[in-house]
N, C-alpha and C positions, 0 to 999 in steps of 0.2 A: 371491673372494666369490661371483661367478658359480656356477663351479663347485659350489662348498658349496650353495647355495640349489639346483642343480636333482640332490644326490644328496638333499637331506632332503625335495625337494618327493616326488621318486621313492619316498625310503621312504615318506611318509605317507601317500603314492594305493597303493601296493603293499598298506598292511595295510589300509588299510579297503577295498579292493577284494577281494583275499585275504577279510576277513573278515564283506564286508559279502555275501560269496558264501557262504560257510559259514552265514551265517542263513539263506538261500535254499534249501540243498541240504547238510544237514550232513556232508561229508568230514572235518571233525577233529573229534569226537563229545568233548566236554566236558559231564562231570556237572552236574546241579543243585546248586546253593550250598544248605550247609542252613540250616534256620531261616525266618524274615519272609524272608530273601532270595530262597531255593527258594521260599515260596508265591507273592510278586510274580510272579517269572520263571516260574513254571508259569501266571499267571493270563495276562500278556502271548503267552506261546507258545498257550495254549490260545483267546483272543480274537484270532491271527492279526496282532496288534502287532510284533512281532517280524520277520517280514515285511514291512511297511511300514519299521522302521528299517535292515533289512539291504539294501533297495531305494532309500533315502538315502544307506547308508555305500558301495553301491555305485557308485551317482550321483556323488557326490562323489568320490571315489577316483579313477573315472576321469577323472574332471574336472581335477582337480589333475594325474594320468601326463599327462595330452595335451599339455600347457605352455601352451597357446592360453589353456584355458579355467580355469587356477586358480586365481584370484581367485574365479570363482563355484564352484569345488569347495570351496574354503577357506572359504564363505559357508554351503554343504550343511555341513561337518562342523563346523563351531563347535558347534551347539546338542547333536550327537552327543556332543563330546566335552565339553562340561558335562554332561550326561547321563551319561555313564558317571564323572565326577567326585565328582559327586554319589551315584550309587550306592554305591560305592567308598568315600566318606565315609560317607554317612547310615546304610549297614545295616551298616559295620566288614569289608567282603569284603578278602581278600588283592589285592593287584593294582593298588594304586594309582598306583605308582611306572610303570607301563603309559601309563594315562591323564596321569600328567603329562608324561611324555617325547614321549606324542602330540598333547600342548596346548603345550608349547616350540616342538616344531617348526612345529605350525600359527602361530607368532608368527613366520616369519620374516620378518627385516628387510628382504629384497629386495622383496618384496610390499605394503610403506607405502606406498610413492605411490598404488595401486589405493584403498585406504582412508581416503584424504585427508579425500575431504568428508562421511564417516561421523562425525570425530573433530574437526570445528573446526566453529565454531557462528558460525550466518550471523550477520550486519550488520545491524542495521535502520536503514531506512533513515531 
C-alpha cells in the first residue's frame, strides 16, 4: 500500500507541476475550446487568471512530489481540481475522464489520518 500511495502521490504532483508550468510558460501549445468555452478561457488568459491558477497547480504539485509536504499540496489542488470538474461538466468540453482520474488519486487512502479533524465534528461540551 506504501508503495502505491507514493507512485500515485508522484503521478499527481508530476502533472499539475508539468501543467501548472505550461500555464506559466506555454511549452505544450493547446488550442482554444470553442464556443462559451473559448470566450471564458480567452477572458481568464487575457485578465492574467490563468496565471495565478498555473502558480497554484504549481504550488501544489510540488508540494505533494516533496512527500514532506503533501497533505498541504493535496489541500492546493482540491479546489484546482473541482475547478476543472466543473468546467469539464458545466460548458460539455472533451476531457473529463482527465479530471476524474486526477480527483481519485487526490483521494488517497494513505493520506486520511492528515484529514481527520477536517471530517469529524467536535463535542460540545
Amino acid at each position: 500500500m506504501k508503495i502505491a500511495a507514493i507512485i500515485l502521490r508522484t503521478l499527481l504532483g508530476l502533472a499539475f507541476a508539468v501543467f501548472g508550468l505550461n500555464m506559466l510558460h506555454d511549452f505544450m501549445h493547446m488550442p482554444m475550446p470553442a464556443g462559451d468555452a473559448g470566450t471564458y478561457m480567452g477572458l481568464l488568459y487575457m485578465h492574467k487568471y490563468l496565471v495565478a491558477i498555473g502558480l497554484v497547480q504549481l504550488l501544489g504539485g510540488l508540494l505533494t512530489l516533496s512527500g514532506r509536504f503533501t497533505p498541504l499540496g493535496l489541500i492546493f489542488l482540491g479546489p484546482v481540481l473541482v475547478n476543472i470538474l466543473l468546467f469539464h461538466t458545466l460548458f460539455g468540453q472533451p476531457g473529463i475522464i482527465n479530471g476524474i482520474v486526477l480527483s481519485v488519486i487526490e483521494l488517497i487512502y494513505a493520506y486520511r489520518p492528515n484529514f481527520a479533524g477536517i471530517f469529524s465534528a467536535p463535542t460540545v461540551p
